[in-house]
N, C-alpha and C positions, 0 to 999 in steps of 0.2 A: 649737788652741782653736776651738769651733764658732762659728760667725758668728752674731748676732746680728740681725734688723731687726722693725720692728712694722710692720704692715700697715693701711690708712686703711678705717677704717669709713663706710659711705655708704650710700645709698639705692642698691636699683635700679631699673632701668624697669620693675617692678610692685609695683606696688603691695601693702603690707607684704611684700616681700623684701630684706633685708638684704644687702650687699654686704661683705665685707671684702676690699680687692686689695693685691699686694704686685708693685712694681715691681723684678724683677731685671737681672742684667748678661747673660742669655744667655740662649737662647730656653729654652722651658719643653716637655717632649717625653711627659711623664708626668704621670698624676693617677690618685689610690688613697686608701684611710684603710686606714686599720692592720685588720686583725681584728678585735680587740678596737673598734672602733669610737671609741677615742679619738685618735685622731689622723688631720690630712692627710697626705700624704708628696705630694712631687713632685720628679718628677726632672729634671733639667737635662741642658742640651747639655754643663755644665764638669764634669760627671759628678757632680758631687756630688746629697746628696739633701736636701730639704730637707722638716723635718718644724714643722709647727701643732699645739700642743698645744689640742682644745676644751675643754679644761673649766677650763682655766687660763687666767688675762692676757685674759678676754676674748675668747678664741682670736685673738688680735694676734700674740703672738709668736713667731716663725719661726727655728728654729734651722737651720744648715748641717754637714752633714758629707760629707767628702771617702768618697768608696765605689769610682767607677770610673773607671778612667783613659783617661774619652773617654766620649762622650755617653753619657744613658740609654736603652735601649732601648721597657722597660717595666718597668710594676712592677703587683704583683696581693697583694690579699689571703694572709698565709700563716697560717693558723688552727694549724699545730703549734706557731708563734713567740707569736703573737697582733699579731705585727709584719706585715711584706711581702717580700716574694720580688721582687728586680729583677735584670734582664740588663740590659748597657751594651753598646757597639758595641768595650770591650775583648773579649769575649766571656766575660765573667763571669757568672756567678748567684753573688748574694748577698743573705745573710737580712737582714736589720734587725729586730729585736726591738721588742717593746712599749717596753721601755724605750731603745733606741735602740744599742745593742750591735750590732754588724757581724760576721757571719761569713761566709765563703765556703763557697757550696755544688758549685759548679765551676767549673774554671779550667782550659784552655786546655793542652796540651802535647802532647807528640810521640806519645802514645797516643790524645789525646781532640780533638775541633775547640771552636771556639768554639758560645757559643751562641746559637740563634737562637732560639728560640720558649721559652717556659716557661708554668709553671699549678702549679695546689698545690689538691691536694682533700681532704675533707672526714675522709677518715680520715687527716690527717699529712702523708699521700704528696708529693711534689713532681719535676716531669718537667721533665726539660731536654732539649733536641731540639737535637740539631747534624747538619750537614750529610748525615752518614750513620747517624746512629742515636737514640735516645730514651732516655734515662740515665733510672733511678729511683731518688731518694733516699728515704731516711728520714728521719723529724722527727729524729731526731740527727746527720745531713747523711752519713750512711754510704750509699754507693752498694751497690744490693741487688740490681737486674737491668739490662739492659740490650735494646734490641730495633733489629734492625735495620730503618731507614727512609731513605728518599732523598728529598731536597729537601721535608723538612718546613718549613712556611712559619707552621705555627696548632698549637695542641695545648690540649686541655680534657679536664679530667675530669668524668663523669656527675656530679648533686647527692652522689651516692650513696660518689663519689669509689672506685665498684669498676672502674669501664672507663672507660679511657684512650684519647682521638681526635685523629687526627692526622692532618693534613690536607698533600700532598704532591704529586710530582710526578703529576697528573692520577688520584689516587685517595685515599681517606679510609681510615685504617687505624682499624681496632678492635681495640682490646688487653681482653680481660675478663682483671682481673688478681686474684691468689690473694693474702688479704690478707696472708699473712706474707712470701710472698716476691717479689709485683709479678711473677709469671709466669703466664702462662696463653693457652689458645690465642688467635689472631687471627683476625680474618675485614677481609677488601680492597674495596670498596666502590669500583667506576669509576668515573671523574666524566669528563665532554666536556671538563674545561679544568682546570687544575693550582686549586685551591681557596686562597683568600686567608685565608679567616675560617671557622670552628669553632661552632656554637654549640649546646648541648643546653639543649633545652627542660626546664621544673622536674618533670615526670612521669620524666624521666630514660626514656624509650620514644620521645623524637624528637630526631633528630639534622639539622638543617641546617647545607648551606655556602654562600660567596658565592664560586663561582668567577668566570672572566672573561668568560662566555656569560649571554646575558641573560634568566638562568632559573636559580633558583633550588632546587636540588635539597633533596630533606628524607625521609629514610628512615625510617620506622616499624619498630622495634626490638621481635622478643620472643623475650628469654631468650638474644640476642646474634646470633639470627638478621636481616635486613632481607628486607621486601618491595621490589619495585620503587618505586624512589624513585616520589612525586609532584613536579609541577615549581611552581613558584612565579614566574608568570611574572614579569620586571624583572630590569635589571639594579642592583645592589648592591655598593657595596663591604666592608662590613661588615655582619651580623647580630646581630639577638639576641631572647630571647623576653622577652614580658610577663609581670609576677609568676607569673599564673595559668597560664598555657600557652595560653590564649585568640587570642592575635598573636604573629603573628611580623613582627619589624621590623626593616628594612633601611635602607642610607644612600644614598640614589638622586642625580641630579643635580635639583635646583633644590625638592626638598619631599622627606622623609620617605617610605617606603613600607612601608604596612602589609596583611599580610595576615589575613583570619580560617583561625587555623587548628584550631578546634573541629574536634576528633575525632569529635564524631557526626556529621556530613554531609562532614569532609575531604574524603574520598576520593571524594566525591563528586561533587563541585564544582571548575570551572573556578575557577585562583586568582589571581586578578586584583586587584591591591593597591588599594587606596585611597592617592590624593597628600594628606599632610600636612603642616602647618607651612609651605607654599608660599613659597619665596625665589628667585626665578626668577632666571635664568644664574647663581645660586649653586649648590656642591656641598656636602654635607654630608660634613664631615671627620673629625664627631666622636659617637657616639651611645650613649646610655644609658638602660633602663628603670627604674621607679621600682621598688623591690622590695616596694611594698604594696599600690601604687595603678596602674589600667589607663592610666601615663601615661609619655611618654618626652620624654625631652629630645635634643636637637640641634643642636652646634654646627655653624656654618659657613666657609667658605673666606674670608668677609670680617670676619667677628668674631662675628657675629650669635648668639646664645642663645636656641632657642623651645621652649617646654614645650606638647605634643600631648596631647590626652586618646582615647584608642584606643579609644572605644567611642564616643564623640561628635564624635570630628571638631574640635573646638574647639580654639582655639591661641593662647598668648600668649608675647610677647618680655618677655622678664627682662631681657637684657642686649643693648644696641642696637651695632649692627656699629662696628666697632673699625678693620676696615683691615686687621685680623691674625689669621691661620687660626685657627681654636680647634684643638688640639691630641689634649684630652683632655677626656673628661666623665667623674665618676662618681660615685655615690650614697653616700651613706653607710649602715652594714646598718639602722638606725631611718629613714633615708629623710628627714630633716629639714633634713640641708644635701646641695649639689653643690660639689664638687673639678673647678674649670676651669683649663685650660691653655692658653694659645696661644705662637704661637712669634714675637710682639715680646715676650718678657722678660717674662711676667704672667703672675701665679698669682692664682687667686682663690677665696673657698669664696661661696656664694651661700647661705640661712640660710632658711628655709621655714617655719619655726616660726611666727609669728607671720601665715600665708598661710591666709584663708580660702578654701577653696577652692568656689565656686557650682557649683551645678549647671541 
């Protein structure tokens, strides 16, 4: 039987944003909304997932279901389900449906390893990355190719969901894959330091990563070939770009780091980030772009929540420091509410709707 609890509606610290929080028994490791955009999902250390219906109860009531036997890894968008795609530290992927239906999409055995990295694109497709290789399913969870890789750590598909990046022991692979059969040549991309983070820009023509050297690399893509990366200087543990492709945005210690990286002067220009959101001897743990507006959100190591406007520098606290890492940030695809996590047992969606925003 799925558990049941309601979540306490409140204020947050700005002004018209709404808070819903839901105090759980185990840290909170994941935050996503369905595909289809109606629902949170968030995943726990007790493995289970726990899903927010918005359009019902208020978006108060939080159901439970049991999915992986030991914490959540992550969990992402699956557009073939209209549900999500999560790996757990069992080494599982498993789909969750719109309506809440559980399937396995890989599981662990004496032919295959656990899984470490996953992602779901835009045509169906869905990758699983284990220790030595990068599985391709299909939307009916049928395994279609397979490609060999070593110490994949990150994995994304272009907007375009045709080429597949995977980011590994000290180099980024690029798969352009054939859409019927998830096969097609590769091209290997050196990096100075094994890459953490993945992220392609919405032009689907730029590919950055955040390795462990504090310089951020970013390859300009055509037709599957790369120029010599540009460097992005700062160090970063995470990436990602702005709706537009205009910034690119990292998770630096003690403020946000944003770079411009407008394609008519790029290559031009020394890239030197700009410090946002400034939370000093804090790190940012957790980072998210708005998908409409030139704006990102950013949690932090002590709880703290501050939403950046990337073209203005400007920055305000939603949600004032808590004592407890935020976990997870992420948008919803209409961009009206955030899906936050941290890891004292709290899940929360934050509600935007009612948020005028000045300029």
């Amino acid at each position: 039987m799925p558990q049941l609890m309601l979540g306490r509606p409140e204020p947050a610290n700005a002004p018209g944003v709404l808070l819903t929080r839901w105090d759980l028994d185990c840290a909170v490791n994941a935050a996503a909304f369905t595909a289809d955009d109606r629902r949170a999902v968030f995943g726990l250390a007790d493995g289970t997932m726990r899903l927010v219906d918005l359009e019902r109860f208020s978006a108060r009531r939080m159901t439970a279901s049991p999915v992986h036997d030991g914490p959540v890894r992550d969990v992402v968008p699956d557009p073939a389900s209209g549900g999500t795609l999560s790996s757990g530290q069992d080494g599982v992927a498993a789909v969750m449906d719109s309506g809440g239906f559980i399937s396995v999409v890989h599981e662990p055995s004496v032919q295959s390893q656990e899984a470490r990295a996953i992602a779901t694109g835009a045509t169906g497709l869905r990758a699983v990355v284990t220790s030595d290789q990068a599985l391709l399913y299909d939307r009916t969870g049928r395994m279609i190719t397979a490609h060999g890789h070593t110490g994949g750590v990150s994995v994304s598909f272009d907007p375009a969901g045709r080429r597949l990046a995977i980011a590994g022991d000290g180099e980024v692979a690029l798969y352009c894959l054939n859409d019927r059969t998830g096969t097609g040549r590769n091209i290997r991309f050196p990096c100075a330091s094994a890459p953490r983070r993945i992220a392609w820009a919405p032009d689907g023509a730029r590919l950055a990563a955040a390795p462990e050297t504090p310089a951020v690399p970013c390859w300009y893509l055509d037709e599957g070939q790369a120029e010599r990366p540009v460097s992005y200087f700062g160090r970063a543990f995470t990436v990602t770009w702005s709706h537009d492709g205009r910034h690119l945005v990292g998770a630096g210690y003690g403020s946000m780091l944003c770079w411009n990286a407008d394609r008519a002067f790029g290559r031009r220009t020394w890239f030197v980030p700009r410090a946002l959101a400034p939370m000093a001897g804090c790190r940012v743990t957790a980072l998210a772009c708005h998908p409409a507006h030139a704006l990102a959100a950013a949690g932090y190591d002590d709880g703290c929540i501050m939403l950046a406007d990337l073209d203005t520098g400007r920055d305000k606290v939603v949600r004032h420091a808590t004592g407890a890492a935020v976990t997870a940030l992420a948008w919803s695809a209409c961009g009206g509410r955030l899906a936050t996590a941290s890891d004292d047992c709290e899940a929360a969606v934050l509600d935007f709707s009612g948020l005028i925003r000045s300029r």
